[in-house]
C-alpha positions as CSV (number, residue, x, y, z in Angstrom):
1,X,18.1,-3.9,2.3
2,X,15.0,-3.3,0.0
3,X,13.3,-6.0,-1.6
4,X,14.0,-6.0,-5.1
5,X,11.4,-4.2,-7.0
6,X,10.7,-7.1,-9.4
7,X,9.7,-9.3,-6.5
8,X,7.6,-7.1,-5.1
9,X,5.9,-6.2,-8.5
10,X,5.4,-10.0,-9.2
11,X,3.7,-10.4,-5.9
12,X,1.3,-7.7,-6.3
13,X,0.7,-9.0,-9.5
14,X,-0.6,-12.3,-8.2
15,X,-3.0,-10.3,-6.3
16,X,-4.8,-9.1,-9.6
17,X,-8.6,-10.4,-9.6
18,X,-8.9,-10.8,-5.9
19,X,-12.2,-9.5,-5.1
20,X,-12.4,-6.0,-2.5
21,X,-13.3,-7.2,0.9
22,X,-13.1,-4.9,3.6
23,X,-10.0,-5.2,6.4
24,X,-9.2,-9.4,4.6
25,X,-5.7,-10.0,3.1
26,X,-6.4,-13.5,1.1
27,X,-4.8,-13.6,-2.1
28,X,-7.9,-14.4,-4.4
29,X,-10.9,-14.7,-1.6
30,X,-10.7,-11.1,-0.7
31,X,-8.8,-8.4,0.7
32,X,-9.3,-4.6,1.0
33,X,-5.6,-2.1,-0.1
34,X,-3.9,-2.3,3.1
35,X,-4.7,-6.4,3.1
36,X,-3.0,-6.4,-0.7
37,X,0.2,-4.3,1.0
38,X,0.1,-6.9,4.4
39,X,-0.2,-10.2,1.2
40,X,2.7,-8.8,-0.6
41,X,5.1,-8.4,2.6
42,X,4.0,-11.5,3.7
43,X,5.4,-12.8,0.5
44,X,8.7,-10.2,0.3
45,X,9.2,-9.9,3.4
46,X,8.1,-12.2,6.2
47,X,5.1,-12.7,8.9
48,X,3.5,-9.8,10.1
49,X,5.2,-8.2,13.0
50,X,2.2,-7.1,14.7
51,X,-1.5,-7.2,14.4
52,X,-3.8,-4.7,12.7
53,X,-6.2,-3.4,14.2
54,X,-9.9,-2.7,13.1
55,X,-9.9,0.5,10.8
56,X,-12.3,2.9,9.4
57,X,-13.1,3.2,5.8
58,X,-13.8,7.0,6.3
59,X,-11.6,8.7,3.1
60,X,-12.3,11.9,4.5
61,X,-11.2,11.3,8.4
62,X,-9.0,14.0,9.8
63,X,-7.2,14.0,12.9
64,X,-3.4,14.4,14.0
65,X,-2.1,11.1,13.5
66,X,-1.1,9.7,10.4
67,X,-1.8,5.9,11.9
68,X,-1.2,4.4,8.4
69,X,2.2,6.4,8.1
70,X,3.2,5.6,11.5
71,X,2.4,1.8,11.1
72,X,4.3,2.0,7.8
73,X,7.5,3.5,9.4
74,X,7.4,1.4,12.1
75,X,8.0,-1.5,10.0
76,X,9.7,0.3,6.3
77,X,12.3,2.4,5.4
78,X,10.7,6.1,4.6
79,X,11.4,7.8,1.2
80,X,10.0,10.8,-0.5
81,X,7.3,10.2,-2.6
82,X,8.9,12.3,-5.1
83,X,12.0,9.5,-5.2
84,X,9.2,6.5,-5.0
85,X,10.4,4.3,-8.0
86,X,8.5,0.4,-9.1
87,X,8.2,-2.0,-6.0
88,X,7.2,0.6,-3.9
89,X,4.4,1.2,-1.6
90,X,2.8,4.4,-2.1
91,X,0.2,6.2,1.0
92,X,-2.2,8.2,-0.6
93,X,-4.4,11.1,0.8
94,X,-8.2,10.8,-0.7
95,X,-9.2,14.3,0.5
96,X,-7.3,17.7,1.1
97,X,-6.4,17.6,5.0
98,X,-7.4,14.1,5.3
99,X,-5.4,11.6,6.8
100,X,-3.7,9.3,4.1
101,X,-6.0,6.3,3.9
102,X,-5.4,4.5,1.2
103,X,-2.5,2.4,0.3
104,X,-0.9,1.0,-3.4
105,X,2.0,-0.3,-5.1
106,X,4.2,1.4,-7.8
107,X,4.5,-1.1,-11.0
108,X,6.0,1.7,-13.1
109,X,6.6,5.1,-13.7
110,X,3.1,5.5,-14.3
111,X,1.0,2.4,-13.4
112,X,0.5,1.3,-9.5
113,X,-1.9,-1.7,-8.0
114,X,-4.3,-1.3,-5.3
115,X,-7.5,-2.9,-4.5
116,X,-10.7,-0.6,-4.8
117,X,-14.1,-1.2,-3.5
118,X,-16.2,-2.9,-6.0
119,X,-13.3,-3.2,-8.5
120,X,-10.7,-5.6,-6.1
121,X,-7.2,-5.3,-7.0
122,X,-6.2,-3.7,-10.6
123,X,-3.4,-2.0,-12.3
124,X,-4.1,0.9,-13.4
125,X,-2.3,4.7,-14.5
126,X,-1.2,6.5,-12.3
127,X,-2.8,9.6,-13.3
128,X,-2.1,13.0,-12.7
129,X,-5.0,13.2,-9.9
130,X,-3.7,9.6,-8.6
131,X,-0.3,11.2,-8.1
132,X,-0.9,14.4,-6.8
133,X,-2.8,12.3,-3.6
134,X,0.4,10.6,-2.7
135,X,1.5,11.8,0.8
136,X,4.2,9.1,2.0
137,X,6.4,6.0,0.3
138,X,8.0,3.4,1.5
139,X,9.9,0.3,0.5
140,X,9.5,-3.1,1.3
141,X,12.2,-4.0,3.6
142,X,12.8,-5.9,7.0
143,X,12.3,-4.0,10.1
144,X,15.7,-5.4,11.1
145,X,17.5,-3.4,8.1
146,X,16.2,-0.2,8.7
């Protein structure tokens, strides 16, 4: 079962203001966008089921892996991006034939929250060049339910 999307919003909300720090995940010291998605499940969800290891920032890395993805699915229930609704995390691709590197939350139709080098986490639109980046969604859900 999915957390509900209000409690997932509300977390990611709290994030709002934390500074960007690369590969941290402290709610108002720092935290980079996959440490805002590994704050919220902490709060949704539960402890971390495994550790993260050290990542690269490169936008534009290609490769046959999807490691973000693959880490995601491991842990959350899969949907189409197209049927991503508020509450949910979104995987987006920086750079055509790039990996998907980058990680938010949906807070509406049209807004989403993510932390961005030199800005830290924001809400902001989710724009028509935003959107047409996202390559995978998920929803925040224990790995026991999928």
């Amino acid at each position: 079962m999915a957390a509900h999307p209000a409690f997932v919003i509300a977390a990611a909300r709290s994030w709002l203001g934390t500074p960007y720090h690369d590969q941290a995940s402290l709610r108002g010291v720092g935290c980079d966008c996959l440490g805002l998605a590994r704050g919220v499940w902490r709060e949704v969800v539960g402890s971390e089921t495994f550790p993260i290891p050290p990542y690269s920032r490169d936008w534009g890395e290609t490769g046959p892996h999807e490691v973000l993805a693959d880490g995601a699915r491991a842990m959350m229930p899969e949907i189409a991006p197209t049927q991503a609704s508020p509450g949910a995390l979104i995987l987006f691709r920086m750079a055509p034939r790039a990996i998907a590197k980058h990680v938010g939350i949906l807070t509406s139709p049209d807004s989403f929250i993510h932390s961005y080098e030199r800005l830290g986490v924001i809400e902001e639109p989710l724009t028509p060049a935003w959107r047409r980046r996202i390559a995978f969604a998920f929803l925040f859900s224990p790995s026991d339910s999928i």
